[in-house]
C-alpha positions as CSV (number, residue, x, y, z in Angstrom):
1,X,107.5,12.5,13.2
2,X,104.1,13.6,13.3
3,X,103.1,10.3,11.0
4,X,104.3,8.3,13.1
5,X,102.9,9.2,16.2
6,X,99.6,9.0,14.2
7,X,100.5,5.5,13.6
8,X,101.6,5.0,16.9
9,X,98.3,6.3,18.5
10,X,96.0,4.1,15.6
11,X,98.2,1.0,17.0
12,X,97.4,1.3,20.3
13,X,93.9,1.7,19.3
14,X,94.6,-1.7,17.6
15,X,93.4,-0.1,13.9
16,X,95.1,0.9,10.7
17,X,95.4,5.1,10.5
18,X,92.9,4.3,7.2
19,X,89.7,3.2,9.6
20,X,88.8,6.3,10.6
21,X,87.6,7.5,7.3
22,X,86.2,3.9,6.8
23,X,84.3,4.3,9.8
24,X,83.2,7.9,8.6
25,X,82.3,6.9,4.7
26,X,79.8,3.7,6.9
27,X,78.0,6.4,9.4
28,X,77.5,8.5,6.3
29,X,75.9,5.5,4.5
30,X,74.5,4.4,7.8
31,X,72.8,8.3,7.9
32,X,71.9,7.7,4.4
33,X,70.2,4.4,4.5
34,X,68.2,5.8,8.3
35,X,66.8,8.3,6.4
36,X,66.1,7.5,3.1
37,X,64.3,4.8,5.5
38,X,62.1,7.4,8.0
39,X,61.7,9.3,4.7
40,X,59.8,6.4,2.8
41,X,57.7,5.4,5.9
42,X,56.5,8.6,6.1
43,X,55.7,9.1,2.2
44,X,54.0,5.4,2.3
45,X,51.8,7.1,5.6
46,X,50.6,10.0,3.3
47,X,50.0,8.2,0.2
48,X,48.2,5.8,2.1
49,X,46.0,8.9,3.9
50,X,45.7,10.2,0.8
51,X,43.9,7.2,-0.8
52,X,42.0,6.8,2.1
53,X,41.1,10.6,1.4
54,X,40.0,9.6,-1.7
55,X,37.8,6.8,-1.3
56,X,36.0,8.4,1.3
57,X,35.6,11.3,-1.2
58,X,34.5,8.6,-3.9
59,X,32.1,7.0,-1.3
60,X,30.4,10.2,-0.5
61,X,30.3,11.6,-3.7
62,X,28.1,7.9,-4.6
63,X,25.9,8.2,-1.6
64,X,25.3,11.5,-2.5
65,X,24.2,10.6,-6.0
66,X,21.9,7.9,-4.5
67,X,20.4,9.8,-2.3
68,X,19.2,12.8,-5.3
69,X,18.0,9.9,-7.2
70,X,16.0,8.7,-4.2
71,X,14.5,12.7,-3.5
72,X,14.2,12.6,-7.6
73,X,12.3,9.5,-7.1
74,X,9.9,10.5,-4.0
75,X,9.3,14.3,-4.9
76,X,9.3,13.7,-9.2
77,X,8.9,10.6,-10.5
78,X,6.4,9.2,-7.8
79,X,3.7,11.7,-8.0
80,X,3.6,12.0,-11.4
81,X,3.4,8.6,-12.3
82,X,-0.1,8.9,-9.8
83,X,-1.1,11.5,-12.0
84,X,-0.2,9.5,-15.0
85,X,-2.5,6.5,-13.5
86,X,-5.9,8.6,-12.9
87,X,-5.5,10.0,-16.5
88,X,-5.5,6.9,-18.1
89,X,-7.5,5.2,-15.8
90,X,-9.9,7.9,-16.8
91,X,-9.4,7.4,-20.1
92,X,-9.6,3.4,-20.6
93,X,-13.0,3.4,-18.8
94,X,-14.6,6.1,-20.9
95,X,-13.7,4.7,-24.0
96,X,-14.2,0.9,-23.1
97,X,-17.9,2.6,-21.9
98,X,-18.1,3.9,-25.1
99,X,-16.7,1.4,-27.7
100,X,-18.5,-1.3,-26.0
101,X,-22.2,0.5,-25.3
102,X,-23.4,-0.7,-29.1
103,X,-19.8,-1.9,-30.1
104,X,-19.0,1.0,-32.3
105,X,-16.3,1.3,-34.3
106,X,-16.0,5.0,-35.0
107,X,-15.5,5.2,-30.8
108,X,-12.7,3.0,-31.3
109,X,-11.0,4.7,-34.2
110,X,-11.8,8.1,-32.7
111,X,-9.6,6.7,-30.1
112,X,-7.0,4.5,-32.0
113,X,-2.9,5.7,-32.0
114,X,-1.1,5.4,-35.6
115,X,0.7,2.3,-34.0
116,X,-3.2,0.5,-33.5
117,X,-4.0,1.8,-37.3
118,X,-0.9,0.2,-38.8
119,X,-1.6,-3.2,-36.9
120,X,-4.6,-3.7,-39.5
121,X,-4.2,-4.6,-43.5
122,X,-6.9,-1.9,-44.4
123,X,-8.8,1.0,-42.7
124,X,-11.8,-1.3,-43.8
125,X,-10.4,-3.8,-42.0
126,X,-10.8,-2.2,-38.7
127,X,-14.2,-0.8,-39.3
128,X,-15.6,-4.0,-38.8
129,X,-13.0,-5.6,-36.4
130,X,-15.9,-5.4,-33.9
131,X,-18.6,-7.0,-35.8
132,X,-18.8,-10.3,-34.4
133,X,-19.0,-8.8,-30.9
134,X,-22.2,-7.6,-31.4
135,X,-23.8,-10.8,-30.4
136,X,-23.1,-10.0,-27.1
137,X,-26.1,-7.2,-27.1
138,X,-26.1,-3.6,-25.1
139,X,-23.7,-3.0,-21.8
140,X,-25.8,-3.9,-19.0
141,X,-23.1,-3.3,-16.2
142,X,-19.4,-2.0,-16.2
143,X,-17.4,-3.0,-13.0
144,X,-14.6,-0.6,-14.0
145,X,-10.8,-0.8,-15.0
146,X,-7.4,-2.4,-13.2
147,X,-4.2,-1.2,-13.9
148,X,-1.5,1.5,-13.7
149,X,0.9,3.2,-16.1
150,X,4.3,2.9,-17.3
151,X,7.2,4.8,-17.8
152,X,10.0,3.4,-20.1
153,X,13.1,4.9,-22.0
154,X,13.7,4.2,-24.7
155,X,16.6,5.0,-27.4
156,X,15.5,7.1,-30.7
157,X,12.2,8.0,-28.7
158,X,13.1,9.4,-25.3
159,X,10.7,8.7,-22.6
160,X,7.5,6.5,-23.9
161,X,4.2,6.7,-21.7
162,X,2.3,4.0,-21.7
163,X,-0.2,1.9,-19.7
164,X,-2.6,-1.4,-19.3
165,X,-5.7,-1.8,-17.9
166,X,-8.2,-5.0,-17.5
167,X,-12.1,-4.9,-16.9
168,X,-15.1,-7.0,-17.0
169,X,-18.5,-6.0,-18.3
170,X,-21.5,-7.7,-18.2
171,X,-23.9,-7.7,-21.6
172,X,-27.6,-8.6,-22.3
173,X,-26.5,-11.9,-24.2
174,X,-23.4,-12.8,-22.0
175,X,-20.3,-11.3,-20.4
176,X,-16.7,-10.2,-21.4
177,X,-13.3,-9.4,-19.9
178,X,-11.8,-6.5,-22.1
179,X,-7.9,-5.2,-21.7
180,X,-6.7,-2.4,-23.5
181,X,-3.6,-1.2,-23.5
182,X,-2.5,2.8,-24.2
183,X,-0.1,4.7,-25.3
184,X,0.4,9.0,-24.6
185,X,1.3,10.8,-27.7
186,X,1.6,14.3,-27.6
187,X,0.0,15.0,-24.3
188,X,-3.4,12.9,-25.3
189,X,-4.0,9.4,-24.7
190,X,-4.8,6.9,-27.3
191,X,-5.2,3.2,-27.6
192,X,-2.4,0.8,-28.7
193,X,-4.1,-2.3,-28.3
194,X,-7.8,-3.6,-28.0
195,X,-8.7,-7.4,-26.6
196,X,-11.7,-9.0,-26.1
197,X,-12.7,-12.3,-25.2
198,X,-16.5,-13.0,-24.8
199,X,-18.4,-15.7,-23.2
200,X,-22.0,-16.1,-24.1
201,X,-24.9,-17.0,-22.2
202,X,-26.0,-19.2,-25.0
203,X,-24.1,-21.4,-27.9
204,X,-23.3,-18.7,-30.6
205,X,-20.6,-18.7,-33.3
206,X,-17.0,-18.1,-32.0
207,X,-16.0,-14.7,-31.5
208,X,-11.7,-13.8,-31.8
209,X,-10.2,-11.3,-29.8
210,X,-10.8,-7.7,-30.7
211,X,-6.4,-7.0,-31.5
């Protein structure tokens, strides 16, 4: 009795007595899909704050390390590279002054690094490297050196120290432009390379580089 007035009711509301749990099993799904929905929308909002998090923390982290290279740069490296230039500015004119006053050799192996020493066949060899600039007489005038120093790193040796400097001088037979290059080896300067190209006043046999 009760059945059928179940089915009478569903019949005038013009649906099978089954629709009802039909219609329950879709708003369950319907509840289902609406949230799983809200649920991703909000896990793609904090994964995307999150990276946004993160490449702001990787942009700041950079901008941090630039900015201690730069203070590294303008409190370290800057002033002691200065430093570096007046001591072997210092020491490229005193021993260009010196080698080239009577063009002595000893002044210039006094002076040489084991790298300058090495460059020649024999220690004879160098002894008289500066022979045939003797034709250029006694320094009359020294106009001084230009040129700075260098820092470079390099792998097996660490940080190498070296520099470059160029100067004219003026002799009692003729004139000469001199570069010599250095190189700091245990806290002393030494010379790494020695170049010298003359020009006489008068015709007189040619004279090669100083190397």
């Amino acid at each position: 009795m009760k059945a059928q007035r179940v089915e009478h009711a569903a019949a005038e509301r013009g649906r099978p007595p089954s629709s009802a749990g039909h219609d329950l099993t879709l708003d369950l799904v319907r509840g289902y899909v609406s949230c799983a929905w809200k649920v991703k929308r909000k896990f793609r909002k904090i994964r995307g704050r999150s990276m946004k998090k993160l490449l702001a923390i990787i942009g700041g982290a950079c901008l941090g390390l630039v900015l201690i290279l730069v203070a590294v740069i303008v409190l370290v490296v800057a002033p002691k590279g200065r430093a570096l230039d007046r001591e072997s500015k210092a020491f490229a004119d005193s021993a260009i002054v010196a080698i080239a006053a009577n063009w002595n050799e000893s002044e210039l192996v006094d002076r040489a690094s084991e790298q300058f020493i090495m460059s020649f066949k024999s220690r004879d060899d160098m002894y008289h490297v500066l022979d045939p600039l003797r034709q250029l007489g006694q320094l009359v005038k020294y106009d001084g050196s230009v040129g700075d120093s260098n820092m470079n790193l390099q792998l097996g040796h660490g940080i190498v120290v070296t520099a470059v400097y160029q100067a004219h001088a003026i002799f009692r037979n003729g004139e000469a432009r001199i570069r010599i290059s250095l190189i700091k080896s245990d806290d002393q300067w030494e010379i790494l390379g020695f170049f010298v190209t003359p020009s006489f006043s008068k015709p007189l046999t040619s004279v090669p580089p100083v190397a």
